[in-house]
C-alpha positions as CSV (number, residue, x, y, z in Angstrom):
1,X,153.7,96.1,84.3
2,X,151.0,93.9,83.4
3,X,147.5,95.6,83.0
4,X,144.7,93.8,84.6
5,X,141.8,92.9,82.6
6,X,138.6,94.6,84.8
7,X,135.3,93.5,84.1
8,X,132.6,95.8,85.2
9,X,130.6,93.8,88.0
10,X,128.2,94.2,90.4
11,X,128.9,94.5,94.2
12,X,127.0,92.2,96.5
13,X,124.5,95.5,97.9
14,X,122.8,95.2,95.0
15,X,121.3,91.9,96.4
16,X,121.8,88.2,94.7
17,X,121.9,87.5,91.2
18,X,120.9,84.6,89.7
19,X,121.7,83.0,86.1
20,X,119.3,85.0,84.7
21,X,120.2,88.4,85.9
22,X,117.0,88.4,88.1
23,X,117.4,90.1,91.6
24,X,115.9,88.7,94.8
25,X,114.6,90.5,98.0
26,X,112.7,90.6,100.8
27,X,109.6,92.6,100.0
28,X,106.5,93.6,102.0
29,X,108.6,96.8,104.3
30,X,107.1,99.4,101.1
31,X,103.3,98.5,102.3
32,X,104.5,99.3,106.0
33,X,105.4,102.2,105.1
34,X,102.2,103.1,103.1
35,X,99.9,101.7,105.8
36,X,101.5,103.9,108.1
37,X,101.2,107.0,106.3
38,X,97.7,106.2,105.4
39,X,97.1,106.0,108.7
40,X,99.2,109.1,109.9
41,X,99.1,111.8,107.1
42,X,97.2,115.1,108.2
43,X,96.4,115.8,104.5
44,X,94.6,112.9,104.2
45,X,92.6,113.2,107.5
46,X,92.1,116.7,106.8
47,X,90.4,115.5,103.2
48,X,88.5,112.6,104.7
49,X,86.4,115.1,107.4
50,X,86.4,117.6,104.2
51,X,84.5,114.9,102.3
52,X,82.5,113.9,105.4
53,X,81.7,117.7,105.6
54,X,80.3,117.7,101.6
55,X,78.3,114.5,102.4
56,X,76.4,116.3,105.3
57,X,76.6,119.5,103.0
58,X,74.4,117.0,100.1
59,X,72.4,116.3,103.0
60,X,71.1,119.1,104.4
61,X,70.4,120.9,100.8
62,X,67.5,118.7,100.4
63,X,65.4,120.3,103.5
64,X,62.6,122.0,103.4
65,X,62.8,125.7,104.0
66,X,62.1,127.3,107.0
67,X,58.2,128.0,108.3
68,X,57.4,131.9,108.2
69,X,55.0,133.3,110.9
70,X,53.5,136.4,110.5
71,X,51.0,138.7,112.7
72,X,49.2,141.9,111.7
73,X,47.8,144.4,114.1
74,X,45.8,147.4,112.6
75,X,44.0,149.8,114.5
76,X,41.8,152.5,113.5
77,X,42.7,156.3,112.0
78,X,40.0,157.8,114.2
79,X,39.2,155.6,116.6
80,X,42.3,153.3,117.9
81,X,40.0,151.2,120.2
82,X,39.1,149.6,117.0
83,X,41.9,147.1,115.9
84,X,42.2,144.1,113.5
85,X,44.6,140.9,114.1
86,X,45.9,138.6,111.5
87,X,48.0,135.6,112.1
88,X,49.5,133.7,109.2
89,X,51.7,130.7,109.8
90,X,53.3,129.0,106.2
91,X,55.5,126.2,105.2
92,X,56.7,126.7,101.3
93,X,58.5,123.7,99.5
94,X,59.4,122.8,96.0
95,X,57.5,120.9,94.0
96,X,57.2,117.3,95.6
97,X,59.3,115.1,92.2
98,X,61.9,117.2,92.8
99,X,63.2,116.5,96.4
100,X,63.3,112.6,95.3
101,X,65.2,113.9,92.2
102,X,67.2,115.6,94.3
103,X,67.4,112.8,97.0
104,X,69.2,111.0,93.8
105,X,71.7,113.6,93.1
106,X,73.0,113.7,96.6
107,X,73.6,109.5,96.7
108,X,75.9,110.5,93.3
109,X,77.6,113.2,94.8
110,X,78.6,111.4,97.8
111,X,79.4,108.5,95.8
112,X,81.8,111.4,93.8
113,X,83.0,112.7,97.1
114,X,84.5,109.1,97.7
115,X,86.1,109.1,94.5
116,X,87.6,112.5,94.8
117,X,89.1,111.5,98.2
118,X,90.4,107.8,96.8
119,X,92.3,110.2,94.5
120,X,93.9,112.3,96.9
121,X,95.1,108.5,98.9
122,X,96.3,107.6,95.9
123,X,98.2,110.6,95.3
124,X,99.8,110.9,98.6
125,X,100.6,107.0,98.8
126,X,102.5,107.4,95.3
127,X,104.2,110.4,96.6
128,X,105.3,108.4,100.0
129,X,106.2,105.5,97.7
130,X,108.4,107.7,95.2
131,X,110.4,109.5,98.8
132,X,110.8,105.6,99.7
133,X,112.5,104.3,96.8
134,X,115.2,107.6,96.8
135,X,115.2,106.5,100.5
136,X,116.7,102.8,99.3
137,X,118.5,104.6,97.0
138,X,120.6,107.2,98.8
139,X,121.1,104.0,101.4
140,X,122.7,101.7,98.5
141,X,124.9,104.6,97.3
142,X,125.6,104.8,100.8
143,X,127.1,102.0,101.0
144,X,129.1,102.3,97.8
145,X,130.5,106.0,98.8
146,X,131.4,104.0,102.2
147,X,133.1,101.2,100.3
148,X,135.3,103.7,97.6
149,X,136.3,106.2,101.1
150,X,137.2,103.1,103.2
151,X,139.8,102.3,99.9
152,X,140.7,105.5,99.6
153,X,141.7,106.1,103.0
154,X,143.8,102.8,102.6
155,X,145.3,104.2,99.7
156,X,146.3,107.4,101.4
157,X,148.5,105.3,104.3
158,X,149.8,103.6,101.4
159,X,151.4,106.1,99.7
160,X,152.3,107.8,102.9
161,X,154.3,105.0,103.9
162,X,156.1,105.1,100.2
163,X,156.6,108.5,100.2
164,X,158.5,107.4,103.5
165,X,160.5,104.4,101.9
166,X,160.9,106.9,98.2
167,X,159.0,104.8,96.5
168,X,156.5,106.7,95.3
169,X,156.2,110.9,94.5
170,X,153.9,113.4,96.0
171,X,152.0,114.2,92.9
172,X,151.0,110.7,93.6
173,X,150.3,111.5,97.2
174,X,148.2,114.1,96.4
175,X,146.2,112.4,93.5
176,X,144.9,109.5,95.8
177,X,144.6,112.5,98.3
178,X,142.0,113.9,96.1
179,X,140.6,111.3,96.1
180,X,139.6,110.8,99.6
181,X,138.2,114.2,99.6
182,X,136.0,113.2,96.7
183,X,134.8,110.7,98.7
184,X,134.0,112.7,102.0
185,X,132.0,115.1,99.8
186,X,129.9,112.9,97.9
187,X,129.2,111.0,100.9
188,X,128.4,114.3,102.8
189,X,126.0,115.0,99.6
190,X,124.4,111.5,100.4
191,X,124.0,112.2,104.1
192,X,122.4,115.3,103.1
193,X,120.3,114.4,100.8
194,X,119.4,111.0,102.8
195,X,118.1,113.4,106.3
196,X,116.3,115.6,103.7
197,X,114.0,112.7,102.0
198,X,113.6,111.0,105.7
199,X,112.3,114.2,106.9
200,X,110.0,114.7,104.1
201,X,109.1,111.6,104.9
202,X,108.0,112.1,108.0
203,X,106.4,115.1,107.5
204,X,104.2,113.2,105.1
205,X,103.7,110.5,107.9
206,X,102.2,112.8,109.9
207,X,105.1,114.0,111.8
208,X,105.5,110.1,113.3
209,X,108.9,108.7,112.3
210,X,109.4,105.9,110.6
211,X,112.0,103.2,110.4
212,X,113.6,103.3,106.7
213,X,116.7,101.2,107.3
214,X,114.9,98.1,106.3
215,X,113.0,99.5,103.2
216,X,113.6,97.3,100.2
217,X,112.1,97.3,96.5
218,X,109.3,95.7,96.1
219,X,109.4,92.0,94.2
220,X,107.9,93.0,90.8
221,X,106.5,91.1,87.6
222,X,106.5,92.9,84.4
223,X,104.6,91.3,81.7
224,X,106.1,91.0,78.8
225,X,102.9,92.3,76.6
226,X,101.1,95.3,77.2
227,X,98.1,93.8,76.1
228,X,98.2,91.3,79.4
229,X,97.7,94.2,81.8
230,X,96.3,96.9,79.4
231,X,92.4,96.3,80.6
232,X,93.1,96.5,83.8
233,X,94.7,99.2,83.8
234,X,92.3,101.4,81.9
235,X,89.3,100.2,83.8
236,X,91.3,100.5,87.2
237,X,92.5,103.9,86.7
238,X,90.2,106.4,89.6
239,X,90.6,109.6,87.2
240,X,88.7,108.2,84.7
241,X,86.2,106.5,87.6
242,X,85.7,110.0,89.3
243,X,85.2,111.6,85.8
244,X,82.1,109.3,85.0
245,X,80.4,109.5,88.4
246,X,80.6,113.5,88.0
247,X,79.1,112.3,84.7
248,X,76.2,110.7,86.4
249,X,75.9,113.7,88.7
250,X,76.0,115.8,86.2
251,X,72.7,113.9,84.0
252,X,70.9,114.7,87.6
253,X,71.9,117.9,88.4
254,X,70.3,118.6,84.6
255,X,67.3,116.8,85.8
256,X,67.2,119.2,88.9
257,X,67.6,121.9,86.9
258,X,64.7,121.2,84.5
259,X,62.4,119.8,87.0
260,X,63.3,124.0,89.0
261,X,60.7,125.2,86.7
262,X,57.9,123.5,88.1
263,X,55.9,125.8,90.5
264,X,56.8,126.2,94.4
265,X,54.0,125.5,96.7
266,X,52.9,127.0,100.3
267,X,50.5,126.0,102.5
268,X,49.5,127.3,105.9
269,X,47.4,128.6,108.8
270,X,45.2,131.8,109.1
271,X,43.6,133.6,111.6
272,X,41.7,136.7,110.9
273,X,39.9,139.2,113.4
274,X,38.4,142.1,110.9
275,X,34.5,140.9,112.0
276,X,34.9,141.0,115.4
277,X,34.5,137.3,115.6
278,X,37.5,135.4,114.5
279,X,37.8,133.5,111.2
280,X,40.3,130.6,111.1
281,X,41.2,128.9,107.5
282,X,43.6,127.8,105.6
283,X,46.8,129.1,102.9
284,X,47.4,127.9,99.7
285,X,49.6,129.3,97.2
286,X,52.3,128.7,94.7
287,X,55.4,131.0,92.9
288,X,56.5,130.4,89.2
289,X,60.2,130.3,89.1
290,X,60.5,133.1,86.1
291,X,63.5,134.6,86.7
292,X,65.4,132.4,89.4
293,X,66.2,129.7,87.4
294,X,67.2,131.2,84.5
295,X,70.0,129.8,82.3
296,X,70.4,126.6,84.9
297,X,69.4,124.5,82.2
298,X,71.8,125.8,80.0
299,X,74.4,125.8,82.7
300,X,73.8,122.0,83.5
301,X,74.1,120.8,80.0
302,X,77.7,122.6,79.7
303,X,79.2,121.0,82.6
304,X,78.0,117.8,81.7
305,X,78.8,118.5,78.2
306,X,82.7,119.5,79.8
307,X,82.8,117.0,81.9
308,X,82.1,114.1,79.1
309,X,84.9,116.0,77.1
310,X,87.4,115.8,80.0
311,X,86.6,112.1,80.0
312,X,87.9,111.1,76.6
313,X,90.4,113.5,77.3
314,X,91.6,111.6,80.4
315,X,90.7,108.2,78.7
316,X,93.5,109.0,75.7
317,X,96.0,110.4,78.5
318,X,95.4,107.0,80.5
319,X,95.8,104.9,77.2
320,X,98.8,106.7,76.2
321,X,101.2,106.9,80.0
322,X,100.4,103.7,80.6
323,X,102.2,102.9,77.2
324,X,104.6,104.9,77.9
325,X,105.5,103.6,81.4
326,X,105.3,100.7,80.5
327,X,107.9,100.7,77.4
328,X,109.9,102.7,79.6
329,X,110.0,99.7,82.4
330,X,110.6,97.5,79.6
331,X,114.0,99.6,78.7
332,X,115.0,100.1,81.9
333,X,115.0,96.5,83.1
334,X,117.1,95.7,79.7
335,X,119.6,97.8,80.9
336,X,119.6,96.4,84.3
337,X,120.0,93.4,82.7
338,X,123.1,94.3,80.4
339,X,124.7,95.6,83.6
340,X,124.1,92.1,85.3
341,X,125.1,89.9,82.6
342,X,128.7,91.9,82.7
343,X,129.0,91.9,86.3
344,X,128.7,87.9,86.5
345,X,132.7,87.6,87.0
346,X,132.1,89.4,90.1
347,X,136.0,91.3,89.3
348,X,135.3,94.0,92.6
349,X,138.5,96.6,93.4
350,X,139.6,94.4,96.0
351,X,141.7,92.8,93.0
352,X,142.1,96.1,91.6
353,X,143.5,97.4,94.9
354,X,145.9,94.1,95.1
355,X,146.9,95.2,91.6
356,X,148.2,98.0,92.5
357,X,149.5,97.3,95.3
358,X,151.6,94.5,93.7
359,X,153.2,97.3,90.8
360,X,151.0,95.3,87.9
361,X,149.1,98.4,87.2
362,X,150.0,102.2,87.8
363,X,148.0,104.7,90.1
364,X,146.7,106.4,87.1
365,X,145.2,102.7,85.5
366,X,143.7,102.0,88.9
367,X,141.9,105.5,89.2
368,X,140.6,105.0,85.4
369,X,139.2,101.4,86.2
370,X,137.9,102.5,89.6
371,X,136.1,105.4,88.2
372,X,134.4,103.2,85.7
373,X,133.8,100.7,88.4
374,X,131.7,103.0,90.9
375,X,130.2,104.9,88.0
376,X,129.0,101.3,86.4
377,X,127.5,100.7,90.2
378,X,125.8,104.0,90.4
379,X,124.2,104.1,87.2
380,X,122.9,100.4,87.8
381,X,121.7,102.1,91.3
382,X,119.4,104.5,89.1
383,X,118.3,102.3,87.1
384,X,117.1,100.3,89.4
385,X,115.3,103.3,91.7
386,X,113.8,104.5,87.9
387,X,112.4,100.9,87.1
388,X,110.5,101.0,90.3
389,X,109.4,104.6,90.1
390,X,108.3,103.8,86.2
391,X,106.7,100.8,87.5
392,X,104.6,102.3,90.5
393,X,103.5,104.7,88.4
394,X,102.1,102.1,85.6
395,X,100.0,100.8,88.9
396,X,99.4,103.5,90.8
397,X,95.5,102.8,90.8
398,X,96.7,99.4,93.3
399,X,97.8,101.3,96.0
């Protein structure tokens, strides 16, 4: 029997290919998806009244301290007719510079409490975004486990019905046999797997479902030189952003620190009875901060100190993923494009099954060129869900 030639193809789920391997498709169902859970995650909520919480927090720390009010009543040891009365009612505050220093401080930590909560959307989004691609995924595998168990199960009343007529053996039987029950469990894997990412899913849209059947891949550009998108996305990225403004809130919190040392004031009311007549006047007075400030100075200028370490750190982390991702998309999408440029005969094991059917190949041949078939499809399937994941994570700072 004559073997036929199979080219390794690609099977029309994996969307239209044109000349030049590029794949077309309907975009736009990703940012549904990330609007919703935006709107619907209880993480998120929960992190937005948190900041809200830190703001008013900020706020309140710049009050004044509460009034004291104090009376004295004294009487006499040997006469308890005689008595004495002194009231006494204070306000103490710090020294005036520093509540507007510390006004300041509080503006930079709220604008750092925005940053810290942009940073938990962004992490949530990219998480959502990550479940969604294995989403489209597990759907286009799917579709190909569908595809090799509807041919199996032809296969099996095939060989049934030759068994029947003797022309075929049940070792034969039981090989394409197997391989229905291949099928069933890897498509019972899917299934599996499929609830358990749409589930997380939900949970992460805040227990509200959400329609995946439509999700698609985004339409992406990749430059073709890092340097073309390299600016932006150092200058983009929010670690790096959050980092400096603790920067800037670190400078004041040193300021507030070394402006502590200036002296508390108090001023106040008095009324005194010790004459007889009573003598009204006023409280002045001030504290020097000698032990309750010690070693905040220090304390400030190692934090900031830390946090303008942690910056470069993050800045040669940033500088060196994005690289990274980056050459890794590049890779990924030149295998994708190998795969396409072999799969342009469109060969599919509809002509393999005819094949065999017809005697031109044997069982065993078509089981080889299937395997390499479906195994060709899945691995372009991977590629595919890792060129996205690579790619959201290059611009993660757009979500």
């Amino acid at each position: 029997m004559r073997k036929i030639k199979i080219v390794l193809y690609l099977v029309i789920c994996f969307g239209n290919i044109s000349a030049s391997g590029q794949i077309t498709r309907e975009t736009g169902s990703i940012n549904e998806l990330l609007r919703s859970v935006e709107t619907h995650n209880t993480e998120l909520k929960a992190f937005s009244q948190r900041m809200r919480a830190q703001k008013t927090e900020n706020k309140l720390s710049n009050n004044l301290p509460d009034p004291t009010v104090s009376y004295s009543h004294l009487w006499g040891a040997d006469n308890s007719s005689e008595t004495i009365g002194e009231l006494i009612v204070s306000q103490s505050m710090d020294f005036p510079t520093l509540y507007h220093t510390r006004r300041q401080l509080n503006r930079q930590k709220n604008v750092m409490a925005d940053h810290e909560y942009q940073l938990k959307r962004r992490e949530i989004l990219l998480k959502a975004q990550e479940i969604g691609f294995d989403i489209i995924l597990l759907r286009e595998e799917q579709l190909l486990l569908k595809e090799r168990h509807q041919n199996a199960s032809e296969l099996a009343i095939l060989y049934q019905q030759r068994i029947e007529s003797g022309d075929a053996n049940v070792i034969e039987l039981n090989k394409v046999k197997l391989e229905l029950l291949n099928a069933k469990t890897e498509a019972s894997i899917n299934e599996t797997n499929l609830k358990r990412k749409e589930e997380e899913l939900i949970i992460l849209n805040g227990n509200t479902p959400f329609q995946t059947e439509q999700l698609t891949y985004p339409a992406i550009v990749l430059p073709t030189d890092y340097a073309e998108i390299k600016d932006d996305v150092l200058n983009g990225e929010l670690a790096l952003a959050a980092l400096e403004q603790e920067s800037r809130v670190g400078h004041n919190l040193l300021k507030v620190a070394q402006e502590s040392w200036l002296p508390k004031l108090e001023i106040g009311y008095r009324r005194n009875t010790e004459s007889g007549a009573p003598f009204n006047g006023f409280v002045v007075g001030f504290s020097v901060p000698l032990f309750e400030n010690k070693g905040k100075v220090k304390m400030a200028r190692q934090q900031l100190l830390s946090t303008e370490l942690s910056k470069e750190q993050v800045k040669s982390e940033t500088s060196y993923n994005a690289l990274q991702n980056f050459r890794e998309a590049q890779k990924t999408k030149l295998l994708m494009d190998e795969y396409a440029s072999l799969f342009k005969e469109h060969s599919d094991l509809l002509i393999l099954k005819e094949a065999l059917k017809s005697g031109q190949i044997s069982l065993i041949e078509y089981f080889s060129e299937a395997a390499i078939i479906y195994q060709s499809q899945l691995n372009y399937l991977q590629l595919e869900n890792k060129y996205h994941k690579t790619v959201a994570s290059l611009f993660k700072n757009k979500l």
